[in-house]
N, C-alpha and C positions, 0 to 999 in steps of 0.2 A: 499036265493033263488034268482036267476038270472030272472030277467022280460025283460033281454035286445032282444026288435025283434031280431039283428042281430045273437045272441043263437041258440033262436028258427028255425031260417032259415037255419045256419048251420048244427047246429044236424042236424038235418029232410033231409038237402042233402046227410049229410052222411047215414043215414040208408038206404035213398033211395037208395043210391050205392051198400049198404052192397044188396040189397032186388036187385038191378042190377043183381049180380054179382052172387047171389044163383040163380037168375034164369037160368042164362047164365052153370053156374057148374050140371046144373040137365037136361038143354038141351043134355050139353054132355056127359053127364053119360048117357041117352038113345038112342047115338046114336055110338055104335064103331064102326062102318064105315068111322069118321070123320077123321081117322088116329093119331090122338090122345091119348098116350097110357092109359091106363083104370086105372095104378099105378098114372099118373098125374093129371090125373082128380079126382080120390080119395081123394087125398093129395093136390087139389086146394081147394074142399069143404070141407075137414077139415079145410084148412086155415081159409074159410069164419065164419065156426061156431065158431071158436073160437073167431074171430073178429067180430063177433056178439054177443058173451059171453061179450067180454072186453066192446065195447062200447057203448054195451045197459046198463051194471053198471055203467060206466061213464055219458053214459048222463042223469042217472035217480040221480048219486052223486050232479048233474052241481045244479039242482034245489031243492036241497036240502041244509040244514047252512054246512056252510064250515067244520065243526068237524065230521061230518056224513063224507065226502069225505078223511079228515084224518084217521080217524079210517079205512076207507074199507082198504085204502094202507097200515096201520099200519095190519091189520088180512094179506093184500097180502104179506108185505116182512116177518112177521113172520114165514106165510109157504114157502116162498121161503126161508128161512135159515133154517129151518126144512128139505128141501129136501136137501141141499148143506151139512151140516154138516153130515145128511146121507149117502149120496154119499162119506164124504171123513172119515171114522171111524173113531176116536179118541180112547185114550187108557180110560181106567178103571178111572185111576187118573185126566183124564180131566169132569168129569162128575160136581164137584162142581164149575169148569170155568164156561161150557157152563149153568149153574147154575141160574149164574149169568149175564151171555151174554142174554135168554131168558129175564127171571124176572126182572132186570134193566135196561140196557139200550137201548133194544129194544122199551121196552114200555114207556121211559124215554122220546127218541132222540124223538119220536110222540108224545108225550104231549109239549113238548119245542118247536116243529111245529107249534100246537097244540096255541098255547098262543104268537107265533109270537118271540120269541124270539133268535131270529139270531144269535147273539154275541153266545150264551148258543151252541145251535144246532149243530153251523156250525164245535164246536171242540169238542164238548162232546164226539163222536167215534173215531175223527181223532187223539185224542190226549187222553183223560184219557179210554178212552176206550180198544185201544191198550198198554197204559203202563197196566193198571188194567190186561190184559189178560197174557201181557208178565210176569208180579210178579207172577199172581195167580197160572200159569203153577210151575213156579219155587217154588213156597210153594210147592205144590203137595207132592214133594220128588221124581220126577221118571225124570231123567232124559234122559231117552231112546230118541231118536231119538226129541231131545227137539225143535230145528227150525223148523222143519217139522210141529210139532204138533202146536205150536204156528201159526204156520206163515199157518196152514187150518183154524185155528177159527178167526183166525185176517181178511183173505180174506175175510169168510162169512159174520163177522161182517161188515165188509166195503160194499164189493159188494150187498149185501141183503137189509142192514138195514140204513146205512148211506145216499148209495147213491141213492136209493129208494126213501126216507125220503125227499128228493128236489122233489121232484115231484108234492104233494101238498101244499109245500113253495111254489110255485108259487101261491096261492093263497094268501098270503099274502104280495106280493110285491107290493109296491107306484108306478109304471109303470107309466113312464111320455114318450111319444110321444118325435122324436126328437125336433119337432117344441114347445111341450113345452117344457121341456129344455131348448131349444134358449130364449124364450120368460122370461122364469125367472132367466136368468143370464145376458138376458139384463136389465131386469127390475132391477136385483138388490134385491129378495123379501127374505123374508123367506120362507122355503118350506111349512111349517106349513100352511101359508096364502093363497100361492098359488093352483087355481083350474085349475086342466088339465082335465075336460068335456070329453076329446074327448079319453081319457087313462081311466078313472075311471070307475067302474064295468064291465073291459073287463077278469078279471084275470081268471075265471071260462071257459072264451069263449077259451083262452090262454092254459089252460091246456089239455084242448080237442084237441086242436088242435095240440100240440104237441103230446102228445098220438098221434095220428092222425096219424100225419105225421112219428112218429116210425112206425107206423104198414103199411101203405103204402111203405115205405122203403125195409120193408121184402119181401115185396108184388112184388115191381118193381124188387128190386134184383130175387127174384125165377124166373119171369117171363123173365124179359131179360136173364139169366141165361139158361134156359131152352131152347130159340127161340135163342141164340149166342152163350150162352156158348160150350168154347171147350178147353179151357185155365184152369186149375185148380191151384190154388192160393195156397195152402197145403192138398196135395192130403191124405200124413198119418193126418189130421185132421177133413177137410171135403172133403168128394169127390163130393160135389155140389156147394158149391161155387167157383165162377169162376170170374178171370179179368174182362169179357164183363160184364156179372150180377153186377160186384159190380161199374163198369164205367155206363154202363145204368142205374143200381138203381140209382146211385148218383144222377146222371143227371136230371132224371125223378121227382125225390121226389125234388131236385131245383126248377123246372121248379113248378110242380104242390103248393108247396111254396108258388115263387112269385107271381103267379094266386089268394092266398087264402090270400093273403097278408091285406084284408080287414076285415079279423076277427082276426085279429094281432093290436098291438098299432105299428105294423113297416108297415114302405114303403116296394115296392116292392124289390127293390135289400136287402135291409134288411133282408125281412122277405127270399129271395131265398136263401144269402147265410147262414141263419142262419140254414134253412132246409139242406142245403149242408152239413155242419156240423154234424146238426143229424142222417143222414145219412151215413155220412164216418164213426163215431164214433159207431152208433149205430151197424156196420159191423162188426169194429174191435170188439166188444162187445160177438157177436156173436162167431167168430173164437177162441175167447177167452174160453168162455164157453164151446165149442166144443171141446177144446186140455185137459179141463177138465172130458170129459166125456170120451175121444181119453184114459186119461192117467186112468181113474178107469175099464177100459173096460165095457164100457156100454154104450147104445144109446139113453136114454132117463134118465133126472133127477127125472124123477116121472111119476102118471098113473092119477091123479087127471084129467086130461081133457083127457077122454075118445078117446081113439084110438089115442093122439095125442102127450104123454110127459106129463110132470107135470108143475108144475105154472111156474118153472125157466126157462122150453127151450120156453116158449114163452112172457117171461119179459126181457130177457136176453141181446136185443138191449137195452131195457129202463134202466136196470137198467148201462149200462155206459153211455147213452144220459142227461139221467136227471139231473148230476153233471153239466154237459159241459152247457148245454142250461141254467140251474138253474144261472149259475156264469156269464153266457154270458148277461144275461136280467139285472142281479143286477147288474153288471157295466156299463152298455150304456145304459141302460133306468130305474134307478132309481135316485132322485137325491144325492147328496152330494158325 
């Protein structure tokens, strides 16, 4: 459980925003005089609820033992490869892969989270998971359209459940401050011995907040988009995302970042461009998943969040942000 004030303060600004931002969406839903089209306004308070869905489980995960916050992501990337493997059918013969893709190493890659175990985690998918899928296809006997079919379960596998699965590793990372760092490489210490006070039980505050900042991202993107956009960036795959949206989001979710820098174990240019990051990342994420949905004809991965898609088109920035930020903290702010 997190007792740290600076949690407490943050959450609570955040909901307040969220509790902002409903109020601001229902103003203009009663007024269409505002010139404002009544389809954007719809689809802004959709936004809101569902980011009121995501971050009321999160900050109710924050203050709860860290296995409770594995487990929820473990049940979330489950059904996000549940939708994705749906989305892209497989033949008859792949049924005892994905068998095996469910029942082992989904629930495998979250208990090795789960237990802190990095070295295990970080190749369990990337390496025996993909050869396991590439043999198990080939036992089948079917060799029809063989790289296709591999190469849909290998993606789910990765994108679902791998790189998901960094998400709550961040709560298990050593996060040492750069100034500590400095201080115990001048000293000379063992890591073991050394106390970084000013880094230690931030990691919970850490994950919220990149959550956070992925979903603000979407947020600044749709919005500069909407008020600039005129520029579309791949029209045969989304017809909303646009250059200005995806230059203002960037910029914005930077900016708001380096502001927020103080529930970060990073300084300000740290913490701005590390949001830069998840943001440019989390876009490409998006378009990604979109040429996905462009190539099965369909608009939506799923109906689980009511009126809005299913769990994938709204994890969708997370689940390429989370690798990127996950690798970005364990090399410049852990030690060894």
């Amino acid at each position: 459980m997190v007792n740290d004030p600076v949690t407490w303060i943050f959450v609570a600004g955040v909901l307040l925003l969220l509790g902002v931002a409903t109020t601001v969406g229902q103003f203009l839903k009663g007024q269409p005089e505002s010139g404002i089209k009544s389809a954007d306004v719809e689809t802004f308070n959709r936004r809101v609820r569902v980011w009121w869905l995501l971050c009321s489980l999160l900050a109710a995960a924050l203050f709860l033992p860290r296995s409770v916050t594995v487990v929820l992501f473990g049940l979330l990337s489950f059904w996000a490869l549940r939708e994705f493997i749906t989305l892209t059918p497989t033949r008859l013969s792949d049924h005892r892969t994905l068998f095996w893709v469910f029942v082992l190493f989904t629930p495998l890659q979250f208990v090795l989270v789960g237990i802190g175990k990095y070295d295990l985690y970080s190749i369990l998918i990337p390496v025996y998971g993909l050869l396991f899928v590439t043999a198990r296809v080939a036992f089948s006997g079917d060799p029809k359209r063989f790289l296709e079919r591999t190469a849909k379960i290998q993606a789910g596998l990765v994108l679902c459940i791998y790189c998901l699965s960094l998400t709550p590793a961040l709560l298990y990372l050593d996060i040492y401050t750069s100034q500590d760092l400095r201080l115990l490489n001048e000293a000379e210490q063992n890591p073991m011995q050394f106390s970084a006070p000013s880094a230690w039980g931030k990691n919970a505050l850490l994950l919220f907040y990149f959550v956070f900042m992925v979903q603000m991202s979407d947020a600044f993107q749709y919005i500069w988009g909407k008020i600039l956009g005129k520029t579309i960036i791949a029209p045969a795959i989304s017809s909303t995302r646009t250059w200005e949206g995806l230059v203002g989001g960037v910029g914005s979710t930077a900016l708001l970042g380096a502001a927020l820098y103080w529930a970060t174990p990073f300084n300000e240019w740290q913490a701005g461009c590390l949001s830069f990051v998840i943001a440019l990342v989390g876009f490409s994420g998006g378009m990604a998943m979109s040429a996905i949905k462009r190539d099965r004809g369909v608009q939506d991965y799923g109906t689980l969040v009511v009126g809005h898609g299913g769990v994938l088109d709204r994890i969708d920035s997370l689940c390429f942000a989370s690798p990127v930020f996950f690798l970005l903290t364990k090399t410049f702010f852990t030690p060894g």
